[in-house]
C-alpha positions as CSV (number, residue, x, y, z in Angstrom):
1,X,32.3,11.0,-6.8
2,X,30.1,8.9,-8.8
3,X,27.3,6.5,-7.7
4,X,27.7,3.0,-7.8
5,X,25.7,1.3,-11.2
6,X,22.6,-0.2,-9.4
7,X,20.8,-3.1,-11.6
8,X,18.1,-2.8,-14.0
9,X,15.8,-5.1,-11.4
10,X,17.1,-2.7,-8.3
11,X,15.9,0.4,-10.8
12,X,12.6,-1.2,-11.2
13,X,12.2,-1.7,-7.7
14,X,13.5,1.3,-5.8
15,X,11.8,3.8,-8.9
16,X,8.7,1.8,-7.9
17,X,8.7,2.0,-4.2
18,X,10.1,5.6,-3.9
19,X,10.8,7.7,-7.1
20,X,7.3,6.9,-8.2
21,X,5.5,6.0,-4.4
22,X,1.9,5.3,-5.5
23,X,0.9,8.0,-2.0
24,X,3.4,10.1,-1.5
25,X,4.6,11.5,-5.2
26,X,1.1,10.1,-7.3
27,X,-1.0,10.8,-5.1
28,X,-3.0,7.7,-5.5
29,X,-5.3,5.2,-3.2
30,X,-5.7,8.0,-0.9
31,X,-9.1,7.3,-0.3
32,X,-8.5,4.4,1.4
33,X,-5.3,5.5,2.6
34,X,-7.3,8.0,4.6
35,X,-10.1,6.0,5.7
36,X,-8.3,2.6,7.0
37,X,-5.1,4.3,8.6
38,X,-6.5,5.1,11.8
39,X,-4.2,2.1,13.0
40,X,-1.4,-0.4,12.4
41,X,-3.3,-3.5,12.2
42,X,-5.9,-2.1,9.9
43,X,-3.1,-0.6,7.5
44,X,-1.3,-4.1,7.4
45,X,-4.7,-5.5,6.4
46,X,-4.9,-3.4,3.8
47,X,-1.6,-3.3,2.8
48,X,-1.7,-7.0,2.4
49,X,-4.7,-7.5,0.4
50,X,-3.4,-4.5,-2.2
51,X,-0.4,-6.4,-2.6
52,X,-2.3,-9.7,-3.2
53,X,-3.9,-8.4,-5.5
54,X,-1.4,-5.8,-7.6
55,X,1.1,-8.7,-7.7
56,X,-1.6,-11.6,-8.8
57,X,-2.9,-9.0,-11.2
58,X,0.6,-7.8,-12.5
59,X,1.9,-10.9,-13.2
60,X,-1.1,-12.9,-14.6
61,X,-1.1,-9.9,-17.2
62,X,2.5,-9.9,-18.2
63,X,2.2,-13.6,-18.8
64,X,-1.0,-13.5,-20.8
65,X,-0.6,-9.9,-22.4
66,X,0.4,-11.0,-25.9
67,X,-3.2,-12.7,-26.2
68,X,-5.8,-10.0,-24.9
69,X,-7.0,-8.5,-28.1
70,X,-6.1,-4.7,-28.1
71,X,-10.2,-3.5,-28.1
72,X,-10.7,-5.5,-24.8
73,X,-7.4,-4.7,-22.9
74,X,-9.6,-2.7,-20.5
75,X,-11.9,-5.2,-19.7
76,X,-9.8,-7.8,-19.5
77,X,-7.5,-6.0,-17.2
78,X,-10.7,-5.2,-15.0
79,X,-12.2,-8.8,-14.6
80,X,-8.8,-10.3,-13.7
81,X,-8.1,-7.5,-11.0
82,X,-11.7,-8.6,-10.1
83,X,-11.2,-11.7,-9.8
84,X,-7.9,-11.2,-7.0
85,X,-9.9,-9.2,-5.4
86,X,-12.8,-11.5,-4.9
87,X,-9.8,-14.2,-3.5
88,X,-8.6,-11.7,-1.4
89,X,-12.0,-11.2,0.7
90,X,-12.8,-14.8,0.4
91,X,-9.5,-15.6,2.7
92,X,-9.5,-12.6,4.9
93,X,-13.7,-13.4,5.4
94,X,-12.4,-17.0,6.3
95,X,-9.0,-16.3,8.0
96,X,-9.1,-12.5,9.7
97,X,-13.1,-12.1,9.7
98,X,-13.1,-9.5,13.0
99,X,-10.6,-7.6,11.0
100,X,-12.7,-7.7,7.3
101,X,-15.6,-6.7,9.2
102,X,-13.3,-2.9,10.0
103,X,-12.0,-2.4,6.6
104,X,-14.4,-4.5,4.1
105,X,-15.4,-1.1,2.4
106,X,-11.7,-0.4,1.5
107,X,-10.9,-4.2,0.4
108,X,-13.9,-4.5,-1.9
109,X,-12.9,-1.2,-4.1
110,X,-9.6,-2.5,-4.7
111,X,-10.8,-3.4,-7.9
112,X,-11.1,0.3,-8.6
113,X,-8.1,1.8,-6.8
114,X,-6.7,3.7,-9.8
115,X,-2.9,2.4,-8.3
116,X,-3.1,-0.8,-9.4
117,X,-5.0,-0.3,-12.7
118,X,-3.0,2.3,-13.7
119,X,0.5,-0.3,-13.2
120,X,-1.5,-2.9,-15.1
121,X,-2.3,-0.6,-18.0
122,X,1.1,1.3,-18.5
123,X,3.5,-1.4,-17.1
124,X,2.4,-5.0,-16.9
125,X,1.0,-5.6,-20.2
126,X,4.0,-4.3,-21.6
127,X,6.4,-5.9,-19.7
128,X,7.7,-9.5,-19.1
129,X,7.1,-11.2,-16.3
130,X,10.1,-10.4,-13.9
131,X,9.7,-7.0,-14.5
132,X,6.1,-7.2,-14.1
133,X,6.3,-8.8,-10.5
134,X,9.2,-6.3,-9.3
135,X,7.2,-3.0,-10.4
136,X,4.4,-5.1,-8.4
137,X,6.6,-5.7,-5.6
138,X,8.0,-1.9,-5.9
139,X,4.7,0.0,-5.9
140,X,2.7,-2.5,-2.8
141,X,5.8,-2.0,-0.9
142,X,5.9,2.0,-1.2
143,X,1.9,1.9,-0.7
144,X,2.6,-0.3,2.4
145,X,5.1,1.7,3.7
146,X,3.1,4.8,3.4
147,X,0.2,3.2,5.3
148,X,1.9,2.1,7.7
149,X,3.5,4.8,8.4
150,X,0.2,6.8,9.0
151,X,-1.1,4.2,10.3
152,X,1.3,4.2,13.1
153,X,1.5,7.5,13.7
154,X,-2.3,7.8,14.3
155,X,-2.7,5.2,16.4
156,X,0.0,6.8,18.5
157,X,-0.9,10.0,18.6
158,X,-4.7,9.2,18.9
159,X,-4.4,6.1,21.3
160,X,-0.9,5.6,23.3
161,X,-0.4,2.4,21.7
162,X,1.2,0.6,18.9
163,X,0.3,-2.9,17.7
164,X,-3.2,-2.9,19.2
165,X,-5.3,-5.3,17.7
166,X,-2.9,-7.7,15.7
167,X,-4.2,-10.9,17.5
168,X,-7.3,-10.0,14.1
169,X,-4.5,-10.8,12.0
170,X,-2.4,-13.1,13.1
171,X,-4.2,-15.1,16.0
172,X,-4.1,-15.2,19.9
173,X,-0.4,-15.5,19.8
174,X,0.1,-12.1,18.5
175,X,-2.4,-10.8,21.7
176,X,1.1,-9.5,23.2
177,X,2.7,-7.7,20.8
178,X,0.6,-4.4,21.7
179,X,3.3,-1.8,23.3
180,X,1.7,0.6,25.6
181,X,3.1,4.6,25.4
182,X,0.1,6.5,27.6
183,X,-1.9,5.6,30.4
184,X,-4.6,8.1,28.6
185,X,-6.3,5.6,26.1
186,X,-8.2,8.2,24.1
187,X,-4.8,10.0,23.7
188,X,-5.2,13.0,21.2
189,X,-8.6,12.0,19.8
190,X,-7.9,13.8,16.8
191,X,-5.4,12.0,15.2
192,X,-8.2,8.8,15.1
193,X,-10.2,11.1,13.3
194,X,-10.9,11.7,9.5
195,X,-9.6,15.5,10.0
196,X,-6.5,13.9,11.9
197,X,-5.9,11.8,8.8
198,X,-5.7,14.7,6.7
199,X,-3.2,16.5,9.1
200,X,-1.2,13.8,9.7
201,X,-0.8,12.8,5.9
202,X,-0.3,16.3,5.2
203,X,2.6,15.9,7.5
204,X,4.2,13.1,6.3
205,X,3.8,14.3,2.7
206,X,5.5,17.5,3.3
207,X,8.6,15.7,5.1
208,X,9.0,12.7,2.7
209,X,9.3,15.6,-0.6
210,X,11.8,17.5,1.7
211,X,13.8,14.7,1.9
212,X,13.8,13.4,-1.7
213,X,14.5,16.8,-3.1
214,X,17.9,16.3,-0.3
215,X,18.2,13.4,-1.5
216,X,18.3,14.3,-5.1
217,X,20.5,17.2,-4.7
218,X,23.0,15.5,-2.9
219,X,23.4,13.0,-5.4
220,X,23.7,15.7,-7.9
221,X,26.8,17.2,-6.2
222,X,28.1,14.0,-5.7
């Protein structure tokens, strides 16, 4: 039976997100993928400001890309990441401060995180600009997805709780969204821990490949 055509902008997106997931297949960001994912609320963080920035850098690219001189794409491609991810810990020092103050480190580096240059150099400043801000939107959703994923595991595993902490995020109002599994708050104090984070991701990396090579062989015999 075959598979229904998908779109060239669906293709963008779901290769982005999940044929090419920036954690789980490249193997990218994993530094602070590692280091932040401890819980949800400091993955989200994280997850927000890498997509702030790989989406303002993306698109800014594809739209100026026929002007940067070929002997200072590098540069150029640097200073603008630079520059979104200055923005991005000017508004979380303003807005989320408590929650900068855990994952700072991580949010300052973004500038380096190979994930993002590497879609500006082979993708963006080849690309127009829709197809720019959908591998953007592809690749921070697939890195979101990954950290949160690990993110909530961890904090499960490790404290009996999901959702700890959002009110750094999102206000007071979010004080109550915190779900409570264990009466034990230190829970399996290994999973909070940098060796957890390795296990854990280990994990998750070895299930996600088990089911895209499923996936891919079903659709083969379909």
């Amino acid at each position: 039976m075959s598979e229904p055509a998908r779109s060239p902008e669906t293709s963008i997106f779901t290769s982005a997100a999940i044929k090419r997931n920036p954690a789980w297949v490249q193997l990218l960001g994993l530094c602070p993928l590692l280091a932040v994912s401890n819980n949800v609320v400091n993955a989200l963080g994280l997850s927000l400001a890498s997509a702030f920035v790989l989406l303002g850098s993306n698109c800014s690219i594809a739209v100026i890309r026929s002007i940067i001189p070929s002997y200072a794409r590098l540069p150029c491609f640097v200073l603008i990441i630079a520059t979104f991810t200055t923005c991005t810990v000017l508004l979380l020092q303003s807005f989320a401060f408590d929650l900068y103050l855990r994952i700072s480190l991580f949010v300052q580096i973004i500038v380096t995180n190979c994930m993002i240059v590497g879609r500006v150099e082979s993708f963006a400043s080849k690309q127009p600009l829709p197809k720019a801000f959908l591998d953007a939107a592809g690749t921070a959703g697939g890195f979101a997805l990954a950290l949160l994923a690990l993110g909530a595991i961890r904090e499960l595993i490790g404290h009996g709780t999901l959702f700890a902490g959002m009110e750094l995020l999102f206000g007071p109002q979010a004080g109550g969204w915190q779900l409570t599994f264990s009466d034990n708050e230190q829970g399996l104090l290994l999973a909070a821990l940098p060796p957890g984070a390795f296990i854990v991701a280990g994990l998750l990396l070895g299930f996600g490949n088990t089911l895209l090579r499923k996936f891919s062989n079903g659709r083969e015999l379909s």
